[in-house]
C-alpha positions as CSV (number, residue, x, y, z in Angstrom):
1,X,122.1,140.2,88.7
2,X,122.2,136.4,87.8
3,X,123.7,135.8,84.1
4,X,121.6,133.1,82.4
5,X,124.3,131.2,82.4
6,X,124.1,131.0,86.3
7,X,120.2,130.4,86.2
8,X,120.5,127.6,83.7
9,X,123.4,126.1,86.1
10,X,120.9,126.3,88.9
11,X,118.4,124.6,87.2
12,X,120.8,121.6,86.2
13,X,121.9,121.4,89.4
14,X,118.0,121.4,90.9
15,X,117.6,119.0,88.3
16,X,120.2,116.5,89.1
17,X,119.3,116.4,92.8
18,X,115.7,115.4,92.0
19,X,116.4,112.7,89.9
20,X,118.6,111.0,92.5
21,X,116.0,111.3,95.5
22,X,113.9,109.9,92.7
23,X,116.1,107.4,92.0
24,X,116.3,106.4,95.4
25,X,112.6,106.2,95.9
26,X,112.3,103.7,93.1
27,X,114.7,101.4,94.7
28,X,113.5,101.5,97.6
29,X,109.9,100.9,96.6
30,X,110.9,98.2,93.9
31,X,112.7,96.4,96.6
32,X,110.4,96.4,99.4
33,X,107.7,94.9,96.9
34,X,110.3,91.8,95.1
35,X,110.9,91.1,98.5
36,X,107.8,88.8,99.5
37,X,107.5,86.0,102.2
38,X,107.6,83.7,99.6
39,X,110.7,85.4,96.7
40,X,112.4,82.8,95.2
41,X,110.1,79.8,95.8
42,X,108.7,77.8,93.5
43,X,104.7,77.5,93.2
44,X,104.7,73.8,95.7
45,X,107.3,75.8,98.1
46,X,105.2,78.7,98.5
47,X,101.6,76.2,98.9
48,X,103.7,74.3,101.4
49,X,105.3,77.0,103.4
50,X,101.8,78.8,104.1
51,X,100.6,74.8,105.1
52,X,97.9,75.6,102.0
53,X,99.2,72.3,99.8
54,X,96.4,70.0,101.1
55,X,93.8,72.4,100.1
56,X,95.5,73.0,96.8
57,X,95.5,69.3,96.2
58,X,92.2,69.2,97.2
59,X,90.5,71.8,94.5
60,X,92.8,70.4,91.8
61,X,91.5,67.1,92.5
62,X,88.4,68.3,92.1
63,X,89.1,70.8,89.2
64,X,88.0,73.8,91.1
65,X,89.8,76.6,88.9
66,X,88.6,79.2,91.1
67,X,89.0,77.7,94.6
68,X,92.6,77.4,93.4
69,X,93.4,80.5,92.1
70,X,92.1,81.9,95.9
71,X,94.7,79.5,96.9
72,X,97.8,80.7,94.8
73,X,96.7,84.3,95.2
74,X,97.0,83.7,98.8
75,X,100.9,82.7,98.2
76,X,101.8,85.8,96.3
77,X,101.5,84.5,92.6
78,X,100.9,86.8,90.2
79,X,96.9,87.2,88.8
80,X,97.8,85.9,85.0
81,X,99.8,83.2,86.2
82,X,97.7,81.7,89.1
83,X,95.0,81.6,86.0
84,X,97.3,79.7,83.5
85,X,98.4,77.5,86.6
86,X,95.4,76.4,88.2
87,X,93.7,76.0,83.9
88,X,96.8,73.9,83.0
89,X,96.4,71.8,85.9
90,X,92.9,71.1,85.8
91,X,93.1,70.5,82.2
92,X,95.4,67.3,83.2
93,X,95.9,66.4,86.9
94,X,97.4,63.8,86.1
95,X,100.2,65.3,84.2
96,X,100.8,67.4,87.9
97,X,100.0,64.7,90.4
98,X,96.5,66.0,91.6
């Protein structure tokens, strides 16, 4: 018969091994999704890389807040920043070059 010490080893043991498949999940899950097409780019390396500058340029000159959030959405900025982005830059073009 198992003492409880035994049982409550067990369990530890259990324990332990699924927190590191866990663990391992994570990583592996965190990694695939930091690891975008466009990682470590700034906001005019990403637009250029995906050849989408031109119509960036385009709705900013034009103020079109929501023709260029589409745009940075489409280069893997984040929903809160393209926002800010494309609402500071149509506040003053100029200020960005547009």
């Amino acid at each position: 018969m198992l003492t409880l010490a035994c049982i409550i080893a067990i369990l530890v043991f259990v324990y332990i091994l699924v927190r590191r498949y866990a663990d391992r999940t994570d990583r592996r899950r965190s990694v695939a999704v930091s690891e975008s097409r466009y990682a470590r780019m700034t906001t005019n390396e990403r637009l250029v890389a995906a050849g989408l500058f031109g119509q960036f340029g385009a709705a900013a000159g034009e103020s079109d807040v929501d023709a260029m959030v589409e745009i940075l959405r489409q280069v893997d900025v984040g929903h809160a920043d393209c926002r800010a982005i494309a609402e500071a830059i149509s506040a003053d073009p100029k200020k960005y070059g547009f």
